[in-house]
C-alpha positions, 0 to 999 in steps of 0.5 A: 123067304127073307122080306125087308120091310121099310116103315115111315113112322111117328118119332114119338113114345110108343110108335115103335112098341105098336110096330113090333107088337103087330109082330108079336100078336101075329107070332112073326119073328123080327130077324134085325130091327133097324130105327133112326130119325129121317131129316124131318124130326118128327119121323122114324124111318124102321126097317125089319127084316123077317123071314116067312111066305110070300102071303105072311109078309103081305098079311104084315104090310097090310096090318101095317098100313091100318096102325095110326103112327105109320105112314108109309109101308113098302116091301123092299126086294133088291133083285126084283124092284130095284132096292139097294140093302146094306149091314155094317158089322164090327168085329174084333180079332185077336191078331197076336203076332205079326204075321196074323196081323199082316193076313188080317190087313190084307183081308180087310183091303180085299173086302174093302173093310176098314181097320178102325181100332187097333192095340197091340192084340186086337184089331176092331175091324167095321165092314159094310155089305148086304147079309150075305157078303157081310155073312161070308166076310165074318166067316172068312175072318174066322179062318184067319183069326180068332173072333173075339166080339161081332156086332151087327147093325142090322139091315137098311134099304132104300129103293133105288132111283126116283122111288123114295118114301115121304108122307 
């Protein structure tokens, strides 16, 4: 079972150390690690995405909760409790002749992906969705063309409505 967990922590040296060493020491695996400032200059917000049971993600939040650099800790679930998870993925494809160029624009407005470079062999293509649309979009752009290069953010969440995280 995949878990997102968001984390509200210090913006200094270390803080993400002690975070994914928590991981480490307990043998969990970090499937995408996601980290930025938030509006106010002294916080990070991290998200993990991780896969296990239900009591292991639950064992994770709460070893979470007692490190000093973290303030807040909140398990996101986009069907149950209402939050919203995202991925931008940027991908390259050899487009060598016209008509494979003609099928990749087209399958770029299907998906409401966005053509952000382009030479005259290789379009570099940036597609935001959740794991599983951005996963079937990379799969369906295989079929049509050759994938030269994929990179992926990683996952974002945020829940949705009135529920938001501050210290």
């Amino acid at each position: 079972m995949r878990h997102v967990i968001s984390i509200l922590i210090e913006n200094e040296a270390g803080a993400l150390s002690r975070v994914v060493g928590l991981f480490s020491q307990r043998g969990y695996n970090i499937d995408s690690l996601t980290v930025a400032p938030t509006d106010d200059p002294t916080l990070s917000r991290c998200t993990i995405l991780t896969t296990g049971e239900k009591d292991e993600a639950e064992q994770i939040t709460k070893q979470l909760h007692k490190l000093v650099c973290v303030f807040r800790v909140s398990a996101l679930c986009e069907e149950a409790e209402g939050g919203i998870e995202r991925e931008m993925v940027l991908v390259k494809v050899n487009t060598p002749n016209r008509n494979v160029r003609d099928e990749v624009k087209s399958l770029a407005d299907i998906f409401g992906a966005k053509i952000i470079d382009v030479n005259a062999e290789i379009f570099t293509i940036q597609y935001v969705g959740n794991s599983d649309e951005t996963d079937n979009f990379i799969q369906t752009l295989c079929k049509l063309a050759e994938v030269v290069e994929v990179v992926r953010s990683g996952v974002l969440g945020i829940a949705k409505g009135s529920h938001f995280m501050k210290p």
